[in-house]
VOKE-457088 format. One line per field, with one value per residue (C-alpha): residue number from 1; x, y, z. Coordinates in Angstrom, 1 decimal, padded with zeros to 4 digits, always signed. Layout:
num	(NUM|...)
east	(X|...)
north	(Y|...)
up	(Z|...)
END
This chain:
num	(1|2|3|4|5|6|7|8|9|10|11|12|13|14|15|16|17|18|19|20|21|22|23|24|25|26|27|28|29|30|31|32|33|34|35|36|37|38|39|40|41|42|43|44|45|46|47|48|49|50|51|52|53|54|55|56|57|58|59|60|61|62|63|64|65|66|67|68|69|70|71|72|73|74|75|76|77|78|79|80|81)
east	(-152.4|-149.6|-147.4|-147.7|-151.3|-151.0|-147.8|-150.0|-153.2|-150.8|-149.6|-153.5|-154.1|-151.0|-151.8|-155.5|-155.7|-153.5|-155.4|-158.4|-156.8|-156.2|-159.5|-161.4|-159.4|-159.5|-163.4|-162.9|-161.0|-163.0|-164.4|-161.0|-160.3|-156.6|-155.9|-156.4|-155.1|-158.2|-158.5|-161.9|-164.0|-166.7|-168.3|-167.3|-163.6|-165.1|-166.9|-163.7|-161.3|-164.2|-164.2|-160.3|-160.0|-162.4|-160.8|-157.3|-158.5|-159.9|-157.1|-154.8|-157.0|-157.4|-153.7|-153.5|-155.5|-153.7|-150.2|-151.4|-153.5|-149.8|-147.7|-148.7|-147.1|-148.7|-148.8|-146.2|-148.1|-145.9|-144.3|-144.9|-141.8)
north	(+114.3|+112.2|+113.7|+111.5|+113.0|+116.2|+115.5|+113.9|+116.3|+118.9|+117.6|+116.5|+119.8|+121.5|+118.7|+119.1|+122.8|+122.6|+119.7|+121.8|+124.5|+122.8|+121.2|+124.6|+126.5|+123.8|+124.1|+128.1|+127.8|+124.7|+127.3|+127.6|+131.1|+132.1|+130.6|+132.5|+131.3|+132.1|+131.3|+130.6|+133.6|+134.2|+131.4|+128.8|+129.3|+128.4|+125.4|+124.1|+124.9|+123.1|+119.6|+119.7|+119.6|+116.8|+114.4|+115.6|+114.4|+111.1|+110.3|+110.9|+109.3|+106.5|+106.0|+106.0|+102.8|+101.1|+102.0|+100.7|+097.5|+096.8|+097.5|+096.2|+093.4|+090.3|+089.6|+087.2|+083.6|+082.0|+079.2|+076.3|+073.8)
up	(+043.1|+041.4|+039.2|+036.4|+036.3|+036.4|+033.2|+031.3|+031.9|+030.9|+027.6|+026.8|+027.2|+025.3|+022.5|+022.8|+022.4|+019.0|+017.7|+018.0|+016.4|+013.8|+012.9|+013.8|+011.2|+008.7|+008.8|+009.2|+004.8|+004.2|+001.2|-000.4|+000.5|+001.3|+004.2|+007.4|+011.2|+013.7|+017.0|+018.0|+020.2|+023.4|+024.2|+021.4|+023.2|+026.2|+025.1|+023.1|+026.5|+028.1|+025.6|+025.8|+030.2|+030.0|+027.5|+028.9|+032.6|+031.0|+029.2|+032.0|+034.5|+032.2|+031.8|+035.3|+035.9|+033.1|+034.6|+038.1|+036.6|+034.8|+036.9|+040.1|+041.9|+043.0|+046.5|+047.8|+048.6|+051.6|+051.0|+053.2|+053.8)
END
C-alpha cells in the first residue's frame, strides 16, 4: 500500500475519532447540564469506530485518484522532422 495512504488514513482517523467526540458529547449536554466529557460505550463505540475507518479509507482513497489524475504526466508524442 502506498504511504501516502496509509498517512492520510491515519490522520482521517486521528481527526475523525475527535470530531466524533466532539459532536457525541455536544449531543450527550445538549440539555444544559454542566458539562461532562463521555466517550461513547458497547456497541455505539463500535458503530462510531466503524463510520470513522470507512470515511477515513474514502477520503484517502479519494485523494489518491485526485493526486494521480493531477499529477500525472502526459505521454511524450514523437516528433516527426
Amino acid at each position: 500500500m502506498n504511504k501516502k495512504v496509509l498517512i492520510i488514513t491515519g490522520a482521517g482517523l486521528a481527526i475523525g475519532f475527535a470530531e466524533a467526540l466532539i459532536y457525541y458529547n455536544l449531543g450527550k449536554n445538549s440539555k444544559g447540564e454542566k458539562f461532562k466529557f463521555q466517550v461513547p460505550k458497547g456497541v455505539e463505540l463500535l458503530k462510531t469506530t466503524g463510520i470513522i475507518i470507512a470515511t477515513s479509507l474514502a477520503t484517502a482513497a479519494l485523494s489518491n485518484i485526485l493526486e494521480n489524475a493531477v499529477t500525472d504526466t502526459p505521454k511524450s508524442i514523437p516528433v516527426i522532422a
